[in-house]
N, C-alpha and C positions, 0 to 999 in steps of 0.2 A: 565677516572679514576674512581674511585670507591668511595662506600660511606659504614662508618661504622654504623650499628645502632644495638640498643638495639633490639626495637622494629620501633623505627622510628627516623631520624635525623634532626632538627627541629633550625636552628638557630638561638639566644636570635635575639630579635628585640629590634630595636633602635627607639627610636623615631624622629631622625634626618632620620630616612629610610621610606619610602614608600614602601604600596607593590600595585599591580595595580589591585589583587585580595583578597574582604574583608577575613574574615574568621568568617561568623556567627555562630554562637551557636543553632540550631535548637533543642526547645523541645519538644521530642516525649515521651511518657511514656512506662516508661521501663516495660517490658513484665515480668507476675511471675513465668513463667516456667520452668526458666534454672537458672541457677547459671553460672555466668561466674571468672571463676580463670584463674588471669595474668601466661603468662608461666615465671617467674621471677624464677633467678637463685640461687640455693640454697648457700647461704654464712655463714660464720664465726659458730654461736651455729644451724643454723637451718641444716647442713650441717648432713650427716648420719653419724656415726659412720664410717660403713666401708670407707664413703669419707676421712672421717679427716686421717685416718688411709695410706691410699692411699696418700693421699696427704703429707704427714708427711714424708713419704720413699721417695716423687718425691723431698720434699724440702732437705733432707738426702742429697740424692744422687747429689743434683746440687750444694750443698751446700758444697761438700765434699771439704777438702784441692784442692790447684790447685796445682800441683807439681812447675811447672816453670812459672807463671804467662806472663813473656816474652818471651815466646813461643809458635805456634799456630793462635787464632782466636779470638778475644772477639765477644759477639754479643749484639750489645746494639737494646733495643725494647721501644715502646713507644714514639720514639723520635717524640715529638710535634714543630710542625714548621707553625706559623699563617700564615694567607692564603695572607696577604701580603707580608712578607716575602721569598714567595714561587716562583717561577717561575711560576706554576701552574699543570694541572693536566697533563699536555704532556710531562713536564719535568722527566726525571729517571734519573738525574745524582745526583752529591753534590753538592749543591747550599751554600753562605754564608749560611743562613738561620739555613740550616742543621747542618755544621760545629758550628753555636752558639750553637744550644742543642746538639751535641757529646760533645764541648768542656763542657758543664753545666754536661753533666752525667759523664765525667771522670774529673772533677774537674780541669782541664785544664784553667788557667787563660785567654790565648789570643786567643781565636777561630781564627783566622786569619794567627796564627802562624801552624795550622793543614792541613797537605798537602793532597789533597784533593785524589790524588792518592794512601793514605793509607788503605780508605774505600770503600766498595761494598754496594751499597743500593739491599737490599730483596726484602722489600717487602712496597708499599709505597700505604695508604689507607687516604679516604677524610672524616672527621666524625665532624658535625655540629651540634650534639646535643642540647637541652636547657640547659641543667646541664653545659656545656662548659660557659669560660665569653667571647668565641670567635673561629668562626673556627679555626678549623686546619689539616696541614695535617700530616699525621703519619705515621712516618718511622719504619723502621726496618733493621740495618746498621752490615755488617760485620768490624770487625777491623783488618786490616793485622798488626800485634805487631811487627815483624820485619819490613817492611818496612816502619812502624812507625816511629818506633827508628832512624833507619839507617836515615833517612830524617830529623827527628827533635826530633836530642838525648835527650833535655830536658823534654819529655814526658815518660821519663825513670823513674824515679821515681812514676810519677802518675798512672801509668801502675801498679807498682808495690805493691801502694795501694787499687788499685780497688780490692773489696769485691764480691763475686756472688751474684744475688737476683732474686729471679723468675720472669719468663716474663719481666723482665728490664735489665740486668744483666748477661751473662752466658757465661763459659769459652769453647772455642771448641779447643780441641788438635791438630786438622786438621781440615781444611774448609771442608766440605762436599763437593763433585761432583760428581755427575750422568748425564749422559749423555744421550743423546734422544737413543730410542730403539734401533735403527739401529748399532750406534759405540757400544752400549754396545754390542751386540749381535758379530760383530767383531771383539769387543776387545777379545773374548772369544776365537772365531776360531783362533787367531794368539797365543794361548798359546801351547807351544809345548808339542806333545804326542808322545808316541813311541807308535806303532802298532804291533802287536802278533796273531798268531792263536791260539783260543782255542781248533783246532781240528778240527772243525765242519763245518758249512757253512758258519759262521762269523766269522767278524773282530774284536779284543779288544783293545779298545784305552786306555792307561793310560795316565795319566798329573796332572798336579797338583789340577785337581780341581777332582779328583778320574778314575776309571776305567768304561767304559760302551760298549757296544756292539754293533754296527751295519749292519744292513742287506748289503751285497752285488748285490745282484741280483735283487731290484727295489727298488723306490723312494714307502712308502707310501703314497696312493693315499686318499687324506681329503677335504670332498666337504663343503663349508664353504656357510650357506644360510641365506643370507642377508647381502647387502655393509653398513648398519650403523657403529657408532663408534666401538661397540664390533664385528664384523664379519671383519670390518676391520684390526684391529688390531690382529686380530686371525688369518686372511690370511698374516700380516706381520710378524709374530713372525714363523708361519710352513713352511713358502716361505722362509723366510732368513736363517732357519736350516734346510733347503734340503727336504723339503717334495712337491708332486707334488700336488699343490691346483687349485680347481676350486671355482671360488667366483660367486654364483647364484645370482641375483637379479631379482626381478619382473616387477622390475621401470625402469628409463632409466637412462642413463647417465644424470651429470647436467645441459646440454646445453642441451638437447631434454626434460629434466622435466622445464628446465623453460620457454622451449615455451609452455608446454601442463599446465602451469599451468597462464601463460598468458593469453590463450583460457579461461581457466576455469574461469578468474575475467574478460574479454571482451563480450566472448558469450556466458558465465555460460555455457560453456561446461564442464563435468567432464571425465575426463577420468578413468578408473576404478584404472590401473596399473599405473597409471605416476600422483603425486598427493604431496598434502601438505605432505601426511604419506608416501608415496609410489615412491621409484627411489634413486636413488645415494645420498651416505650421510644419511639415513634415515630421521625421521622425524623432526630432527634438525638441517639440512639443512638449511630449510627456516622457521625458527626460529631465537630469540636475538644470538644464538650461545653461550650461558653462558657454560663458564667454571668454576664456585662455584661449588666444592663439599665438603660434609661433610666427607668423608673417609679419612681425614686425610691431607690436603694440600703442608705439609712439607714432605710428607712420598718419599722413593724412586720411586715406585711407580705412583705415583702421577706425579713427578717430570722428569720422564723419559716421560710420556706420551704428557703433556706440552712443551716439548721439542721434540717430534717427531712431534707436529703441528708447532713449531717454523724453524726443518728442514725443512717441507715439505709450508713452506709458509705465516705461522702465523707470525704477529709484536712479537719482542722481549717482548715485555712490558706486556704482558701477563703471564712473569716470575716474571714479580714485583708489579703489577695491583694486588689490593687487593679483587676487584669484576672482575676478566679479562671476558669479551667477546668480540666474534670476528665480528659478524653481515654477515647476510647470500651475502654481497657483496666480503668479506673474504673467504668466507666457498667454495664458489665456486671454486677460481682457488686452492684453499688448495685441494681440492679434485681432480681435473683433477694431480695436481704433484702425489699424494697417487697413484690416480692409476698407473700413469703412469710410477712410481717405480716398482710397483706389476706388473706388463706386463715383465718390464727387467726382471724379476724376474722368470718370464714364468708361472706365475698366467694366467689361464683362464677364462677370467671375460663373465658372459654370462648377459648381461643385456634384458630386456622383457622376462626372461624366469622363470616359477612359478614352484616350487615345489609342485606335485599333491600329491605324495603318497614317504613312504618310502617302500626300498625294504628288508625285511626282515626274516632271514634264520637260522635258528636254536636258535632263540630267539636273533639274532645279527642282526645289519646292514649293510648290504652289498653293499647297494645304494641307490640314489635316483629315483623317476619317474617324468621326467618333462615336459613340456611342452609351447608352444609360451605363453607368457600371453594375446593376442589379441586373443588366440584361446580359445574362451568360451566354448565350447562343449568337449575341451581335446582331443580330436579327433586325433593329431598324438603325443600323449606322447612317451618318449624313457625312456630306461632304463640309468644309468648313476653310474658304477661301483665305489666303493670306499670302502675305510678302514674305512673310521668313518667320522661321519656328526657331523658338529658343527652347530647349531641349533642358530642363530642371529636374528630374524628374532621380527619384533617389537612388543607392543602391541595392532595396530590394525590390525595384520597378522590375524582375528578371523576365520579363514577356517583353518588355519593350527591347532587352538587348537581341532576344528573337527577332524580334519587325524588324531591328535596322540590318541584321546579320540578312533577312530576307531583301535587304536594299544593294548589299555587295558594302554595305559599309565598312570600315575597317575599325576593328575591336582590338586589341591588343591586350595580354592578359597582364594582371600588374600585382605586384607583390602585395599580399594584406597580411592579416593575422587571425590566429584561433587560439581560442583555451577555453577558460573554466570562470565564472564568476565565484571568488572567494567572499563568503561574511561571515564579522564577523560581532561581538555585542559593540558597542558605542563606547561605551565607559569603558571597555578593555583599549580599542585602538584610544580614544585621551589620555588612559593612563600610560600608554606605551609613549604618545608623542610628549605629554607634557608631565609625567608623573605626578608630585601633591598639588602642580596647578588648574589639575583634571575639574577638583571642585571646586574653580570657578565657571564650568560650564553647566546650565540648566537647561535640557531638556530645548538645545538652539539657543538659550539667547544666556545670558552671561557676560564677561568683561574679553572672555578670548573667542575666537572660534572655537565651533566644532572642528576637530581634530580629522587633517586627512594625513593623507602618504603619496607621494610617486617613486615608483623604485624602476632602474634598469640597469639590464646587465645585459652583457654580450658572448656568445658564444661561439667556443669554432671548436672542428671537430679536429683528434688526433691519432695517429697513426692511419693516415690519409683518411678516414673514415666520410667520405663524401656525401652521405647519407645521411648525418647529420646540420651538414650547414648548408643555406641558401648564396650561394656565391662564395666568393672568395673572401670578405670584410665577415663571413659567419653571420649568425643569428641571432637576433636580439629578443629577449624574451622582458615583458615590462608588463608595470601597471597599468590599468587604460580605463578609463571612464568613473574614477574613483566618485561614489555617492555616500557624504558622509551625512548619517542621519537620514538613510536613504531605505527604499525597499528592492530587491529582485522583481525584475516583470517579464510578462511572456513578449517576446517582438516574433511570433511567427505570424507566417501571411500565407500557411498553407496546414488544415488539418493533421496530413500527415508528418511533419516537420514542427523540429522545437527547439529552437531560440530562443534563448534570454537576453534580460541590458538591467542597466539598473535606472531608479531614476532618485529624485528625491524633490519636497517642496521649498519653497525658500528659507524656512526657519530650521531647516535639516533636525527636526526634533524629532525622529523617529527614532526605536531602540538600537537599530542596527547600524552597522555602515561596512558597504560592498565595494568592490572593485573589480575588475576582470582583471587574469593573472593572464595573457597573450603569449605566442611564440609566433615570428614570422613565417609565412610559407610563402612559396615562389613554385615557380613551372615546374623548378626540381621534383618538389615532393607532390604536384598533381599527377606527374609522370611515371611514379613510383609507384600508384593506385591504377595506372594504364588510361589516365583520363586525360584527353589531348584538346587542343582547338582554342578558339578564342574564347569562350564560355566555360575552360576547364577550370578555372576558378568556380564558377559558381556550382557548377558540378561536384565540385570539391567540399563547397559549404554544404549542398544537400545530403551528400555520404553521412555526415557526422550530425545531420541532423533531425534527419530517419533515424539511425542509429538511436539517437538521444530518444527520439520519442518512442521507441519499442521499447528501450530500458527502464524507462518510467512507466511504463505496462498502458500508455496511452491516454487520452483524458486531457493531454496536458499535464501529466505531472513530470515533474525535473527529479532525472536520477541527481543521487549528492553522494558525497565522501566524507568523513572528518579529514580534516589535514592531517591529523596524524597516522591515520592508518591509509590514507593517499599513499603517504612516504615507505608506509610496510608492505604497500601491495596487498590489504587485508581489506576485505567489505564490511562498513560500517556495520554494526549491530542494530537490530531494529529502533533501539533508543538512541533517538538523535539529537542535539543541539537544537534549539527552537530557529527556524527560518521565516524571514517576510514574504517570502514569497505565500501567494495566497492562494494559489489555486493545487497545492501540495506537493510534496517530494517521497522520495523512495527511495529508501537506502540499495545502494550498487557500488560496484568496483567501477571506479572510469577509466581504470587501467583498461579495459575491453572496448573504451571509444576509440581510443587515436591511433594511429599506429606509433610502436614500441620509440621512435626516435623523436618525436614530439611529446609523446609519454615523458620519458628520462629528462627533455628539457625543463617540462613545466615543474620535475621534481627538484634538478638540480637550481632553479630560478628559484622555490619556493627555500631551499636549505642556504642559499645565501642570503634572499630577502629579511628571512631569520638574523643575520649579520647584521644587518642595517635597521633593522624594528623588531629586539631581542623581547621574545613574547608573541610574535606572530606566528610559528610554529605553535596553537594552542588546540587542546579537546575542545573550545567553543569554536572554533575555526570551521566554516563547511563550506565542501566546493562542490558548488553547481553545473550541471552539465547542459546546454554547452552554447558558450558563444565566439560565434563566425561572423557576425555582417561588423564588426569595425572599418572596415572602409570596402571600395567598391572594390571588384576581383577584376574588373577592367576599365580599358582609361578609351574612350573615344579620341583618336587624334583628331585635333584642330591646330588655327594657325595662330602663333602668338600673337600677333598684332591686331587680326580681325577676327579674333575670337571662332571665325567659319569651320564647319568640316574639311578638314582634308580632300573627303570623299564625295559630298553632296555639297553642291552649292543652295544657299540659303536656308540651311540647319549651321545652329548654333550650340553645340553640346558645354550644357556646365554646370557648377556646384559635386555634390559628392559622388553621384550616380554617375558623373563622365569621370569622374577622376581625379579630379583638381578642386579637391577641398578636405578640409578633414574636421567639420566641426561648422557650426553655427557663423560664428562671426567670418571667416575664412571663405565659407560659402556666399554670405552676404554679400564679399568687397568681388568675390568672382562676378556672381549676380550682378552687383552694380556695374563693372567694367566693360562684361558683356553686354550687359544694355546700352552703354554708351558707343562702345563698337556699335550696334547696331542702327541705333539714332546716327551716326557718323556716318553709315553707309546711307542711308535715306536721307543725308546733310540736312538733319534738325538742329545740328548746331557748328558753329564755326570748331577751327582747330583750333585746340588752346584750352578748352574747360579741364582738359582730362591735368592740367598742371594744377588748377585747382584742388583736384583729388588725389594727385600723384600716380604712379602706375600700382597696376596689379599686379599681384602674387605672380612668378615662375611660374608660366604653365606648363613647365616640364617636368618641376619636382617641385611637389606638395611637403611641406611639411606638417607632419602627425602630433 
């Protein structure tokens, strides 16, 4: 289950509680370089005009009369239910518990008298804050008003007086329902059309969702390259409306990447193509699996794509899981059913095989040029005809941003992040988030979550010091990829280079739990290093990650720090804090990876984070060196509406490797959108499905 936090969620402590990890106060002297400003949410007079203004038309509209109050859906939010009263984090159904705060939020005297069959829980999240005078868990509950009533007529009345009130409170005319991609895409085909000649060589369908045209005489042919979340879901959205796809991959299937990645943590073998970044499922595979995204949660969207991991194999609870992830123990057979849909489907899935070159003919795409990925030398590429290439492919694909830079395509380099992966023991971060309720956690399962964190803060530099921040709004330095109950992994995809990520399984019952500690960087600081061009990102990442691998004297071993002596600028002593990662570490100063202004932030992020999760300044604390690939270092333009390049007609860039994604689920609804763009231009389907799914994400700004 899931934890709600601010910045961090921190249980009031009891003095009848113990925790079995102190939480000292370490004092280091604050550094006068940086200014750090909390990322705190703008409320009540501090709020912007245009906000209040926005927000005034959102309160308007929800606020408006309810025509038939007993009719419909109500949807009650906030419902707090103490963690004693709960059944715990495994549970999704209505517990009493629940039924007491429904019955408190509709003024409902006998909670007991509320048939439990009248409500749907949403969305159900665990938030331990200090400001709380005690956990709880927090619901989010639909009300069926008719069979409310019909069950227990005396709530007829009180129905009748509930008022709307934002985020607590809101009338729905009909329950929403969206359905995973597959039936909606169905539901579509079974709408009736009459069919007509235009005369010509084509077919005209009318129906009710309007009129459109399609080709008789072949299926177009759309080679879709890279099986991560957005390629995937690209080859499922042009496969289900009749297009003939081939789904390229370089990697391997997930039972042959996880023997090649077994090799790689037994006998530090690497393999080039089959890897933490590289093979079926991309590189979130064997990763937490986190499904959080910021583009909107509740959107259809969203909602449809959540539910095609729930067809294809995902726990349900992942619809109601207020942090859902799956754990790469999950991800696995979720992925062998995916494909194995797309094969009925008569997708041609070519796994070890790389796209070397695009084939390109009158300023279009006409095909790709591929070849075995075990074959280094390229030696017997083929040509590989098509209509239009959808472009998946991740951001450490960095040979492919080669090929298209060799096209004249236009790359543009885009702001990501670096730092350090911190871990630290498990039982020290629950005792910090939840103090004596730590021991109700066992080893992942127990009545609470395993305990995470997200912490951010923002920085700008002063006395003009320009050299510290990225822009004018300054630098944000946060937590990123938080794996609780999780291990450190290698994600390099080149011998000499070394990158870490973390990951973890679904029952996060491992002893540790990691996060990456990030600080942004931009063109500013590639420029600083004399590294220029569209690729100066990526150039940026290898600096630091050469670096990384000389310091750990090669092999694959990750230099590390204590956080405490991080903070003194002293190199760890041979005696280290025990670390997951498995392939080994080596004590170093990482003050000698970064340059000195990224240095100072990740320190001065680490002595406030301290602020916010008092205990995290600890001797069990070690930071890993080093991770860079958090999002791509460039963004391929395309066009918002047709998803196309800017630059090449019929290339389709998308998911994380062009730019416009940050995450699993995020990638997916790009995947799915683009695919529909794509069916849209080949008129496989009338205008109008896409209201079915809603629009996609901003492709101008991703959110992280």
């Amino acid at each position: 289950m899931s934890l709600l936090f601010h910045w961090s969620s921190v249980a009031t402590s009891s003095p009848s509680l113990t925790c079995r990890y102190p939480t000292p106060r370490h004092q280091y002297p604050r550094l006068q370089t940086l200014q750090i400003l909390c990322a705190t949410k703008r409320t009540g007079k501090r709020r912007y005009p245009s906000e209040k203004k926005k927000l005034k038309l959102k309160h308007k509209e929800a606020l408006g009369d309810v025509k038939n109050k007993l009719e419909g859906f109500w949807r009650l939010s906030k419902l707090a239910v103490p963690v004693q009263e709960d059944p715990g984090k495994d549970f999704l159904g209505v517990s009493d518990g629940l039924l007491l705060a429904i019955a408190k939020a509709i003024k409902f005297p006998v909670a007991s008298m509320l048939p439990q069959e009248a409500f749907t829980v949403i969305r159900k999240s665990f938030d331990a804050r200090k400001i709380l005078k005690e956990p709880n868990f927090v619901y989010t509950v639909d009300m069926n008003v008719s069979e409310l009533v019909s069950l227990e007529p005396r709530t007829r009345e009180f129905i009748s007086d509930l008022e709307p009130k934002i985020g607590l409170i809101e009338h729905l005319p009909e329950q929403r329902v969206s359905g995973n991609l597959i039936d909606v895409i169905h539901e579509y085909k079974k709408v009736p059309r009459e069919t007509t000649s235009d005369g010509g060589g084509d077919n005209v369908c009318s129906g009710s969702m309007g009129s459109y045209k399609y080709t008789t005489t072949s299926k177009p042919k759309v080679a879709v390259v890279g099986s991560g979340p957005s390629g995937l879901f690209a080859a499922l959205v042009l496969s289900e409306l009749g297009a003939e796809v081939s789904l390229i991959e370089r990697g391997q299937p997930v039972e042959k990447r996880g023997r090649d990645i077994g090799a790689l943590i037994v006998r530090r073998k690497l393999e080039l193509e089959s890897n933490f970044c590289f093979g079926e499922g991309g590189a979130g595979t064997w990763s937490d699996g986190k499904l959080v995204t910021r583009i909107g949660r509740n959107s259809d969207s969203v909602l449809s794509v959540m539910k095609t991991l729930v067809h294809f194999g995902a726990p349900r609870g992942i619809l109601i899981d207020g942090k859902p992830h799956l754990g790469t123990d999950r991800l696995v057979p979720l992925l062998r059913n995916f494909r194995k849909h797309l094969q009925n489907l008569g997708v041609s899935i070519k796994f070890g095989t790389r796209v070397d070159d695009l084939v390109v003919r009158n300023e279009n795409v006409v095909g790709v040029k591929v070849s075995d990925s075990s074959d280094k030398l390229k030696l017997n590429s083929q040509n590989l005809p098509c209509d239009a290439v959808v472009l998946a492919v991740g951001h450490s694909a960095r040979d492919i941003y080669q090929m298209l830079l060799s096209h004249d395509i236009d790359l543009v380099p885009k702001d990501f992040a670096v730092g350090l992966r911190i871990e630290h023991p498990q039982e020290l971060i629950n005792s910090i988030q939840y103090s004596g309720l730590a021991a109700e956690i066992h080893s992942g399962r127990g009545k609470v979550p395993v305990a995470d964190y997200k912490v951010v803060k923002y920085l700008s530099g002063e006395d003009g010091d320009k050299s510290l921040i990225t822009g004018a709004k300054g630098r944000s330095c946060y937590s990123f990829c938080m794996c609780p109950g999780g291990q450190v992994v290698l994600t390099s995809t080149d011998p000499s280079e070394l990158c870490i990520n973390g990951m973890s399984f679904s029952r996060r019952a491992s002893k540790w739990a990691n996060a990456a500690l990030v600080v942004t960087v931009s063109t500013l600081d590639f420029n600083l290093l004399n590294i220029y061009g569209p690729l100066a990102g990526v150039q940026f990442q290898r600096e630091f990650e050469q670096k990384a691998a000389v310091m750990g004297g090669g092999n694959f071993v990750v230099p590390v720090q204590t956080v405490t002596n991080f903070l003194d600028n002293k190199q760890s002593a041979t005696s280290l804090p025990p670390s997951s990662y498995r392939l080994g570490v080596k004590a170093a100063n990482l003050h000698e990876l970064f340059p000195e202004h990224i240095t100072d932030a990740l320190k001065h992020s680490i002595l406030m984070f301290e602020k916010e999760l008092p205990g995290f300044i600890s001797k069990d604390g070690l930071l890993h060196g080093v991770e860079t690939r958090t999002s791509s270092p460039v963004q391929i333009p395309r066009s918002t509406e047709t998803y196309e390049s800017s630059s090449l007609k019929g290339l389709y860039p998308i998911g994380e490797g062009a730019g416009y994604a940050g995450g699993i689920v995020s990638a997916a609804v790009d995947g799915m959108h683009a695919g529909l763009a794509v069916a849209k231009k080949f008129n496989l389907f009338p205008d109008g499905i896409e209201s079915v799914l809603g629009r996609g994400h901003d492709a101008e700004f991703v959110k992280y």
